[in-house]
N, C-alpha and C positions, 0 to 999 in steps of 0.2 A: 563531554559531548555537547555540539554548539546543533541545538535539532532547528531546520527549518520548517520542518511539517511533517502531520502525524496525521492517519485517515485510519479511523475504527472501520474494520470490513465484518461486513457480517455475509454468513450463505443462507440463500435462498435457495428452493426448490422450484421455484418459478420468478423467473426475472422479468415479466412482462408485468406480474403480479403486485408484485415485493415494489417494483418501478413507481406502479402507478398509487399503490400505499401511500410509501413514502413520498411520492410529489405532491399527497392530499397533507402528509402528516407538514410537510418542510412548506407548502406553501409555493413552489414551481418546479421543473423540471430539473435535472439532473443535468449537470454543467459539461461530464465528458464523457466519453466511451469509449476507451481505450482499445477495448477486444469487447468479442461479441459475448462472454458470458461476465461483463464488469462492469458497471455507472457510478457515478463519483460525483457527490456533491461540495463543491468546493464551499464550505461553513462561513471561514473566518480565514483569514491569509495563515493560521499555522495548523489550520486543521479541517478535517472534511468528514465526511462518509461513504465508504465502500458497500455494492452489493455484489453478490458474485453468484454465481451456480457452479463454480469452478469450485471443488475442494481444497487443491491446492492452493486456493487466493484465500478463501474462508473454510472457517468450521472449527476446530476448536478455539482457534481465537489466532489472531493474524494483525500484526502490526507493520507497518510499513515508516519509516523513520527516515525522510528526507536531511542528510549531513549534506555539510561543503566539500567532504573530500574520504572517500570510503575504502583509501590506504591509510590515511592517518589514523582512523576509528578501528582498525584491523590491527593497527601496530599495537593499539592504545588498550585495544580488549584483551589481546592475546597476553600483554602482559599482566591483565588481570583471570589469565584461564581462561576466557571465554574466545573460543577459535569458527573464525566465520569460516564458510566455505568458500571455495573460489568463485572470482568473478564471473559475473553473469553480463555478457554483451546486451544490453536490452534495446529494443525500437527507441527508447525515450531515453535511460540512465544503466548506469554501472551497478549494479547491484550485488549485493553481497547476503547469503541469508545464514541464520544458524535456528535452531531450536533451542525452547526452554528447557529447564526440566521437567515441564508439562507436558510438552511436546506443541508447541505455540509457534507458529511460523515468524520470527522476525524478521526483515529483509533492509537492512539497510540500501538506500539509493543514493544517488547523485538526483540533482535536482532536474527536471526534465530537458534534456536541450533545443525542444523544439514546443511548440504547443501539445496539447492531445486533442484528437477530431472532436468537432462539437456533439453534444450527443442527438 
């Protein structure tokens, strides 16, 4: 797997909260805002941080793994057992997700094809 980017999401129970935390912990504000319960600080060009109020973006633990191409990585798992779900049309990328055997959201992406709104 050739990864472009990886963003640790964590859930919060207050995103206005958690927001203004983390802008004191990181030092500025949060670079996107994709949907209204999500802020994304973009770290380092292969990695960032997620906060969410959304369970299905966070809570037990939630990985999002930017590939170049998320039929090859589907070909490439399945023939290791591990069977993504179908694609997911998104605002930004193709996304494909499966669970661990945690039960750990991972969702592979395509890289985003347009910007995301500033936050």
């Amino acid at each position: 797997m050739h990864l472009q980017k990886v963003y640790t999401a964590l859930l919060t129970a207050d995103l206005a909260a958690a927001e203004d935390w983390y802008t004191k912990l990181l030092g500025r504000r949060p670079d996107n805002r994709p949907m209204d319960t999500l802020v994304q600080w973009e770290l380092f060009d292969q990695g960032g941080l997620a906060l969410s109020t959304d369970d299905e973006i966070a809570g037990r633990g939630v990985m999002f793994l930017y590939v170049a191409d998320v039929a090859a990585e589907r070909r490439r798992l399945e023939g290791l057992g591990i069977v993504l779900g179908d694609d997911i049309a998104g605002d930004y990328s193709t996304l494909a997700q499966v669970r661990d055997p945690d039960g750990n959201l991972l969702t592979l992406a395509t890289p985003p094809s347009r910007p995301f709104p500033p936050a």
